[in-house]
C-alpha positions as CSV (number, residue, x, y, z in Angstrom):
1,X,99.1,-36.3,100.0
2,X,97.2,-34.5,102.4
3,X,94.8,-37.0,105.0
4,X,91.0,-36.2,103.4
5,X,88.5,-35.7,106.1
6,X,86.4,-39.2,105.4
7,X,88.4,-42.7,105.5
8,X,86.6,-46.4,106.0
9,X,88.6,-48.4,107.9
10,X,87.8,-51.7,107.6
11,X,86.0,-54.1,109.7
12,X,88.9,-55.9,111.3
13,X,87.8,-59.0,111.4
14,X,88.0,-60.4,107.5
15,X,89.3,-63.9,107.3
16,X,91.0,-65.7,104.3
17,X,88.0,-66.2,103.1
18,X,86.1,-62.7,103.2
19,X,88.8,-61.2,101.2
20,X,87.5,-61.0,98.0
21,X,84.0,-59.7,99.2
22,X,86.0,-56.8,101.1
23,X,88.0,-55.8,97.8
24,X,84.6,-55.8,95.9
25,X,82.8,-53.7,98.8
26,X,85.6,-50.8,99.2
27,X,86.0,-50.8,94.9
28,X,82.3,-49.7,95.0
29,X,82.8,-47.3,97.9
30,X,85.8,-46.0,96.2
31,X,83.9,-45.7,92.9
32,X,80.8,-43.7,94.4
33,X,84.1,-41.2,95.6
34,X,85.2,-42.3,99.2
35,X,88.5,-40.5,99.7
36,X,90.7,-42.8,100.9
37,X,90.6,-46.1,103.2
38,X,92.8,-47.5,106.1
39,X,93.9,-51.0,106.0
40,X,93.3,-52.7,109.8
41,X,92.9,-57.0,109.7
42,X,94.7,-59.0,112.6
43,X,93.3,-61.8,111.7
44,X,94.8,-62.4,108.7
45,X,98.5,-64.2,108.1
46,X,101.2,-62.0,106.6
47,X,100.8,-63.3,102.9
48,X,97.5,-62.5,103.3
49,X,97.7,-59.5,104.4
50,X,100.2,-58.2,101.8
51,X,98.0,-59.6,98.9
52,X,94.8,-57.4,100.1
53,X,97.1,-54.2,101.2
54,X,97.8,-54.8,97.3
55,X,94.7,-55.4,95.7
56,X,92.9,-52.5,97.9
57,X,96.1,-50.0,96.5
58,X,95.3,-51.1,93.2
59,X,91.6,-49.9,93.5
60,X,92.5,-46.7,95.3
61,X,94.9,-46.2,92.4
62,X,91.9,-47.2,90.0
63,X,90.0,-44.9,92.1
64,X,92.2,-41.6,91.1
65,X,94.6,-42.0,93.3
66,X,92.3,-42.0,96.9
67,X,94.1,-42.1,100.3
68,X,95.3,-45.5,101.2
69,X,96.9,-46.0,104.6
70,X,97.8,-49.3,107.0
71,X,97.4,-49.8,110.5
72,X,99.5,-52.2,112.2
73,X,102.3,-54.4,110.0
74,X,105.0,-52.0,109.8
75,X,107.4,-54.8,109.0
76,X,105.0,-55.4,105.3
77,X,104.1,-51.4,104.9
């Protein structure tokens, strides 16, 4: 798949707890037809990390199949 000229990254900064508002927020980005979104949260534990990278896959796939890419994590991608 071909990189589209528009990605959100996201903010880098989501905790445990600002997950699930950060799934909702990039669904309805991805639903108004953002292309595609790069994964990028340090501060988030490994488990934690793999369980978003999944659910935001899930809406990209939901989404028509936008872009999804991850920054960082190599070891999880």
């Amino acid at each position: 798949m071909k990189l589209p000229r528009l990605v959100a990254l996201t903010p880098g900064d989501v905790e445990d707890a600002g997950v699930d508002s950060l799934v909702r927020t990039v669904s309805m980005a991805l639903e108004a037809g953002l292309p595609g979104v790069l994964l990028r949260e340090p501060r988030l534990l490994d488990r934690a990390w793999l369980g978003l990278a999944r659910r935001l896959r899930e809406a990209c796939d939901v989404a028509g199949g936008a872009w999804f890419g991850i920054h960082d994590r190599a070891h999880l991608a």
